[in-house]
C-alpha positions in Angstrom: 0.0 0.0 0.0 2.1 3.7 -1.2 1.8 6.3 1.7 0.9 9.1 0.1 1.5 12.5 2.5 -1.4 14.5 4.2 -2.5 17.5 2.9 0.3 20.3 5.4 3.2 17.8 5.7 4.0 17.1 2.3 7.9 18.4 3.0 8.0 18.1 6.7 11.6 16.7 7.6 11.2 18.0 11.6 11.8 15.0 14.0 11.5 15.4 17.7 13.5 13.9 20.0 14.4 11.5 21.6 17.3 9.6 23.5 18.9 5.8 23.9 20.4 4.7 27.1 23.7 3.5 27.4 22.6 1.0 29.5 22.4 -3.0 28.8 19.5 -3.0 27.5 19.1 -0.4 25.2 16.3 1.8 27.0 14.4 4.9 25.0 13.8 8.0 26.7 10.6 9.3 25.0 10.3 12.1 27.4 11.6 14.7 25.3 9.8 13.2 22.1 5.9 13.6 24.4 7.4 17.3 25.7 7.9 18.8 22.2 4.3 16.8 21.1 2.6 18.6 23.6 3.9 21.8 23.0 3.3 21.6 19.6 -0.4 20.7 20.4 -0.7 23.3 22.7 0.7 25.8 20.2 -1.9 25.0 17.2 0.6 23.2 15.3 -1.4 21.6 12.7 -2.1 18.1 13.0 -0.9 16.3 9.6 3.0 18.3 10.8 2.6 16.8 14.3 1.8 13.5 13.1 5.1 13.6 10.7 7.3 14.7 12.9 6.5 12.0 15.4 6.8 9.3 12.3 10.1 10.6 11.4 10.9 10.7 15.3 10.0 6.6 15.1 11.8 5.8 11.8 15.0 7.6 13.9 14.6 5.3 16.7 14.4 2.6 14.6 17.7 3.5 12.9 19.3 4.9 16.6 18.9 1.3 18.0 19.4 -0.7 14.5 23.0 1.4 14.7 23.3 0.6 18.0 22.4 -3.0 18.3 25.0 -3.3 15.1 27.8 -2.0 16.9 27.5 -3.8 20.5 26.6 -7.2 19.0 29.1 -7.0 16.1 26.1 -7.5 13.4 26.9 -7.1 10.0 22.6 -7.3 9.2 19.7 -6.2 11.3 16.4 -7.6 9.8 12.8 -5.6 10.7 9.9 -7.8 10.4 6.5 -5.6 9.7 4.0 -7.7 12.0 -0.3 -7.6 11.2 -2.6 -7.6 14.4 -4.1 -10.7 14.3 -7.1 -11.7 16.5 -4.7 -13.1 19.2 -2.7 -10.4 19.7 -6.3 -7.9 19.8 -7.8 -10.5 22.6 -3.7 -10.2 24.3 -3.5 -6.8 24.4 -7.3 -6.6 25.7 -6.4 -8.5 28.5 -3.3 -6.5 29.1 -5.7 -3.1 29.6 -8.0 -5.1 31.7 -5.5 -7.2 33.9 -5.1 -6.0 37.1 -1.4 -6.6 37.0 1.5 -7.1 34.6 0.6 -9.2 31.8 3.0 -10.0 29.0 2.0 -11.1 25.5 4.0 -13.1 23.3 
């Protein structure tokens, strides 16, 4: 399916950010990233520009720990696997919003 851009975002190349741990494991830090959302929101940014810049800020997290991963495990590939929400994982991740504790889904 092509992704074609929404109407006020055709060009936008803004990211927000965002920062990796050091640590062992690799730990995001979206704080930053949720700040400069809500600021944005708050400031009458329009939508379709918020929207990209928090896809671009994804596709740079993706890369940040792809990079990363490469260089600590000595990885010459890293694969990404695009995964559809099948009914399983719906009825998992139901129970994980209704479980009064932890609940993991695999």
């Amino acid at each position: 399916m092509p992704i074609t851009p929404v109407s006020g975002a055709q060009h936008e190349t803004d990211s927000y950010a965002f920062a990796l741990s050091s640590d062992e494991p690799v730990q995001i830090d979206a704080a930053p990233l949720i700040r400069a959302v809500a600021a944005d929101v708050l400031s009458g940014v329009a939508v379709p520009v918020i929207a990209s810049r928090f896809h671009n800020a994804v596709a740079g997290i993706i890369l940040q720990l792809a990079l990363t991963l490469r260089e600590r495990e000595k990885l010459s590939q890293v694969a990404l696997m695009r995964r559809r929400l099948s009914e399983r994982d719906a009825a998992c991740e139901n129970r994980v919003r209704t479980a009064p504790r932890r609940f993991h889904c695999s």
